[in-house]
VEXVEX-898100 format. One record per residue (C-alpha): residue number from 1; residue in three letters; chain; x, y, z. Coordinates in steps of 0.05 Angstrom, whole numbers, m for minus. Each point is the difference from the previous one (the first is absolute). Example, Ala and Ser with C-alpha at 12.3 -4.5 7.8 and 13.67 -1.06 7.14 Angstrom:
BEGIN
ATOM    k    r  c       x       y       z
ATOM    1  ALA  A     246     m90     156
ATOM    2  SER  A      27      69     m13
This chain:
BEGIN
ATOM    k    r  c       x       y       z
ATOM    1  UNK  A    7158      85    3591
ATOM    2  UNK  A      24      68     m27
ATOM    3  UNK  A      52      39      29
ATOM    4  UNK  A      25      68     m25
ATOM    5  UNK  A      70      22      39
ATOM    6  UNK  A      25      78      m4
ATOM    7  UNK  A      68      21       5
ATOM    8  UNK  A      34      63       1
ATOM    9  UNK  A     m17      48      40
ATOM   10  UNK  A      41      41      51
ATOM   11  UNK  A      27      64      20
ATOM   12  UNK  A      13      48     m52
ATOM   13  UNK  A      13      82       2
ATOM   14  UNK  A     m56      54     m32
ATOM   15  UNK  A      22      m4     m79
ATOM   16  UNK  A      28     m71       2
ATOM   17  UNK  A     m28     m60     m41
ATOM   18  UNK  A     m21     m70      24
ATOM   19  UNK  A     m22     m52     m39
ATOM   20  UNK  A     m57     m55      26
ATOM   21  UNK  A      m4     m66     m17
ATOM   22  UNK  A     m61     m52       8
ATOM   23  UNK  A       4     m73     m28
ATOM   24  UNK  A     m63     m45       4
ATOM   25  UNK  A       7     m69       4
ATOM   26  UNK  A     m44     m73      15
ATOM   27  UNK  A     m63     m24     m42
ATOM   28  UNK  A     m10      53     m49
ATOM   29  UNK  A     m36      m9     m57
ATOM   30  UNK  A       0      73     m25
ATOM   31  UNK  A      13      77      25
ATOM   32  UNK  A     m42      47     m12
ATOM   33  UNK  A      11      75      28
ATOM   34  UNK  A      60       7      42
ATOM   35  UNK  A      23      61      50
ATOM   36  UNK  A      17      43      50
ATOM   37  UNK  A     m23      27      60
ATOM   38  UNK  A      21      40      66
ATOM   39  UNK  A     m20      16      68
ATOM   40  UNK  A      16      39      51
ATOM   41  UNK  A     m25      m7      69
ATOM   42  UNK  A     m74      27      20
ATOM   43  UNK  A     m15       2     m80
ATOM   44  UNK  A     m30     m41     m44
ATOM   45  UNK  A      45     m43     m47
ATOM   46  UNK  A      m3      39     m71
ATOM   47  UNK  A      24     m19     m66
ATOM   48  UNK  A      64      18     m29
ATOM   49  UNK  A      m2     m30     m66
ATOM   50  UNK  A     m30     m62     m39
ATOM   51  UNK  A      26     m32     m65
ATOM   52  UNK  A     m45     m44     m42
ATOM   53  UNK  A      28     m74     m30
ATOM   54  UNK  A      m4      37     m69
ATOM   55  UNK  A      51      56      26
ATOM   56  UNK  A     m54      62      12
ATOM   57  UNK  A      20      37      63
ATOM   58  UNK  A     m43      47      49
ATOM   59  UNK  A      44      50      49
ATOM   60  UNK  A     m27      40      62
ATOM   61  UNK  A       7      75     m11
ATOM   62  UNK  A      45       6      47
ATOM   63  UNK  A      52     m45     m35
ATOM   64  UNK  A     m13      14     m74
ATOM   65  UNK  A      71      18     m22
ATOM   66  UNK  A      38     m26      54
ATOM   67  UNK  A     m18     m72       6
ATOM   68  UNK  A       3     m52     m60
ATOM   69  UNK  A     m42     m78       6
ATOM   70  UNK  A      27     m53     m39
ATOM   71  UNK  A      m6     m83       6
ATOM   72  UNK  A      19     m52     m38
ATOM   73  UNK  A     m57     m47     m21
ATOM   74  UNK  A      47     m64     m11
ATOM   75  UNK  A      40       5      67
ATOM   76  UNK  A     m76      17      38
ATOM   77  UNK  A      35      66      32
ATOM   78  UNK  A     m19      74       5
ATOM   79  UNK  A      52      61      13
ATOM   80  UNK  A      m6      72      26
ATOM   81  UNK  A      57      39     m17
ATOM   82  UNK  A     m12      59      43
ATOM   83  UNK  A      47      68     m12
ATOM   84  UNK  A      m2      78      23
ATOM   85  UNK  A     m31     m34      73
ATOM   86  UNK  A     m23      48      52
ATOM   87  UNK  A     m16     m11      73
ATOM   88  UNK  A     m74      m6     m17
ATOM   89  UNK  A      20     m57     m39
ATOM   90  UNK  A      14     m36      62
ATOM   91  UNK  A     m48     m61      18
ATOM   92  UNK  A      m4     m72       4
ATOM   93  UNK  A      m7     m21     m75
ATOM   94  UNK  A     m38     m60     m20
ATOM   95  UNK  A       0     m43     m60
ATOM   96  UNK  A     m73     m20     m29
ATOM   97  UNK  A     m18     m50     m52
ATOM   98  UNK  A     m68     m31     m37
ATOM   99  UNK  A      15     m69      m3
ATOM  100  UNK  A     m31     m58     m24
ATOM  101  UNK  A      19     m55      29
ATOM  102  UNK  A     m40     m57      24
ATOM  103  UNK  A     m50      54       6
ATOM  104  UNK  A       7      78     m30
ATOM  105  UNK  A      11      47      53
ATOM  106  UNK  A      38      54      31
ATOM  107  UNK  A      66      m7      39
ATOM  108  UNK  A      47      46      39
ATOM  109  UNK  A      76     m13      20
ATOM  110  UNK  A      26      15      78
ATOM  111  UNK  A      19      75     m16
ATOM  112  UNK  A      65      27      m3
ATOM  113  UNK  A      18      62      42
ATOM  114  UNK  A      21      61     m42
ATOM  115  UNK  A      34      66      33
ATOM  116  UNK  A      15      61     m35
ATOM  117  UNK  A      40      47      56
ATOM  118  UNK  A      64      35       6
């Protein structure tokens, strides 16, 4: 079994700075892409940003600048530092990883609520 487990997320004002965290942990044999994504009711979810296992990163438009990936390939974890937020920002935010574990395939954490309001 694979699990991956987010933390971080909360309630922060327009211009303030969170940073998520995602660690994934059971039978894993390797990671391969690892990432975010958000959703906000009646939409689909949408991606945020990925980061591959050799460190290349991909950013939505509407975070280039603002939000940074990072994860740690020995400790199996993935980060979002996330900075300059605005209300759109708000969403849940889920953690997504290619795994291969007993088999290779894709896996998603619980979600962790993120609010950007004054």
């Amino acid at each position: 079994q694979v699990q991956l487990v987010e933390s971080g997320g909360g309630l922060v004002q327009p211009g303030g700075s969170l940073r998520l965290s995602c660690a994934a942990s059971g039978n894993i044999v390797s990671i391969y892409v690892m990432g975010w994504y958000r959703q906000t009711p009646g939409k689909q979810r949408e991606l945020v940003a990925t980061i591959t296992s050799g460190g290349s990163t991909n950013y939505a438009d509407s975070v280039k600048g603002r939000f940074t990936i990072s994860r740690d390939n020995a400790k199996n974890t993935v980060s979002l530092q996330m900075n300059s937020l605005k209300p759109d920002d708000t969403a849940v935010y889920y953690c997504n990883a290619e795994i291969h574990s007993t088999y290779r395939g894709s896996y998603w954490g619980q979600g962790t609520q993120v609010t950007v309001s004054s």
